[in-house]
C-alpha angles and dihedrals in degrees: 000000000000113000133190104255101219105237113222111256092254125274101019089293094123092052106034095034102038113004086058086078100033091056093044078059100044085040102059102010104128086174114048108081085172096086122099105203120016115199123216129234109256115240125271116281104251109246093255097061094045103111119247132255132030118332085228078063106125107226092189134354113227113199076339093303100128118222103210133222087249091058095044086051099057098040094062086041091059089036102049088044096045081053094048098226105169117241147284092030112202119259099260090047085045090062102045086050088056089048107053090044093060093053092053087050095044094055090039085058086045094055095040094057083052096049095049083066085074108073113226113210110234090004088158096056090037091061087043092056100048092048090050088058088052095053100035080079096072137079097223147356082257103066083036089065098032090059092042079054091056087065089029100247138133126220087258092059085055097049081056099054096052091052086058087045098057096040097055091042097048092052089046086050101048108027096039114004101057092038094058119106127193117192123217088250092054078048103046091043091059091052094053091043097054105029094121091048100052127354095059122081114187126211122288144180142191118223136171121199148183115230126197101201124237129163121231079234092055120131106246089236087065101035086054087050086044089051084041093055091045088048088053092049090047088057097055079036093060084037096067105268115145120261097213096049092054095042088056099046092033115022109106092201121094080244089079097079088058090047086276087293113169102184132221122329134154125221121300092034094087131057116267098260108044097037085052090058104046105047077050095065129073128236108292104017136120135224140246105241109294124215131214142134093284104063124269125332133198106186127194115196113221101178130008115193117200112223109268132183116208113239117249090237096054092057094038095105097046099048082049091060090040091060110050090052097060089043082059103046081055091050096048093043087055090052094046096052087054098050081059097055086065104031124100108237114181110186113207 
């Protein structure tokens, strides 16, 4: 039920400094299935909103390190397709997008000064080696740089970045992570502040149904010949036929092609009637016709889950982690603002 929200790493480091490489990875990988969500590449940029000059350009000096018009370019492009914004964005979005983008990676630049003051043991291997684990998942040097191309990237660039990576974790992790304390009250306040939200879990069953289409419009004549029609399936269906079958060659309903499966829901996300039905029934069982607005059901319940609530003592642990994380990430983004307040930041 409840599980640990992993925090970003603060201002925009984890995705522009780590999660460049590792899209590049989830966009193009034809090889690694483990993945949940892959996100797609966004389309190219049309030639008249391609910002103008040279893509060495610096867009901003940070402490006199330059962030160039390249690096500004492919950190809107993973940002706008991780967040899935559809393109071409118009030319005033365009420009918030870019914005917004050059002040992530200029804190990130500014963390990340701070952070190369702490020195990190083997940092050399340890960028070899993590480079090695990106590319291990694909079948070839080929793919690996064809999916670092789709953020335009080489394999430099992404040697780079996980430099930057390491560096800034390692200083998070040292001088603020593994420093930060929760106590059992901060833990069991946020139990009891967020119970509903995430330690409950209402019922819930899984049901698959076939539907013989009416509309609420429907003549009578045709919604008696519609319940006729459901009457006559629940009878092959109490014979022995199977459910699935007859779903998939009479159900009126999209469901029919998945054996008229409707997956799991919990009370108030169906319709009355047929939620009513089908919390009624056992595991295994099938309905009388159902009516609705919809037409005639006749609904076979697969799974039924009773409501539970997670102990305190069970998620413990993981608020505990939780919150550490989030008091982290606080602790980084004040830092951060006042660096700000000393460094010297020229905008181009």
């Amino acid at each position: 039920m409840f599980s640990l929200r992993k925090i970003a790493t603060p201002t925009f480091a984890a995705l522009l400094l780590a999660a460049l490489p590792a899209f590049a990875l989830e966009a193009a990988s034809t090889t690694a299935k483990d993945q949940p969500v892959k996100a797609q590449p966004a389309p190219e940029q049309s030639a008249k909103e391609q910002p103008k000059g040279s893509p060495s350009d610096p867009m901003v000096r940070v402490n006199g390190t330059a962030i160039t018009r390249q690096e500004l370019d492919r950190a809107v492009k993973v940002m706008l397709a991780q967040n899935q914004v559809q393109q071409p964005l118009p030319p005033e979005l365009l420009k918030q997008a870019q914005e917004a983008a050059l002040e992530q990676l200029t804190s990130a630049e500014i963390l990340y000064q701070e952070a190369s003051k702490l020195e990190v043991k083997d940092l050399e291997k340890l960028i070899t080696d993590k480079v090695a684990l990106n590319r291990a998942k694909f079948s070839s040097d080929a793919d690996f740089e064809k999916a670092l191309k789709g953020v335009d990237m080489t394999p430099k660039d992404m040697r780079d970045f996980t430099r930057k990576d390491i560096i800034i974790s390692n200083f998070i992790d040292t001088q603020y992570a593994a420093k930060m304390t929760v106590s059992d009250a901060e833990a069991q306040k946020f139990y009891d502040d967020n119970l509903e939200k995430y330690f409950k879990k209402p019922e819930s069953a899984r049901a698959s149904h076939i539907l013989i289409g009416s509309d609420e419009k429907a003549s009578p004549e045709d919604r008696k010949k519609a319940k006729e029609r459901a009457e006559a399936i629940l009878r092959r269906v109490k014979s022995g036929e199977d459910f699935a079958a007859l779903a998939k060659s009479d159900s009126t309903c999209p469901s029919a092609s998945q054996g008229g499966d409707l997956g799991n829901f919990s009370r108030g996300q169906m319709v009355p009637p047929f939620e009513k039905a089908a919390f009624a029934l056992k595991k295994g069982e099938v309905s009388e016709v159902v009516e609705t607005q919809f037409g005639y059901h006749i609904i076979k319940l697969t799974e039924k889950q009773e409501a539970t609530t997670e102990k305190f003592a069970d998620v413990k642990a993981k608020i505990t982690e939780f919150l550490k994380r989030e008091k982290t990430q606080n602790a980084v983004v004040e830092l951060v603002a006042k660096l700000k307040t000393t460094a010297k930041i020229e905008k181009m």
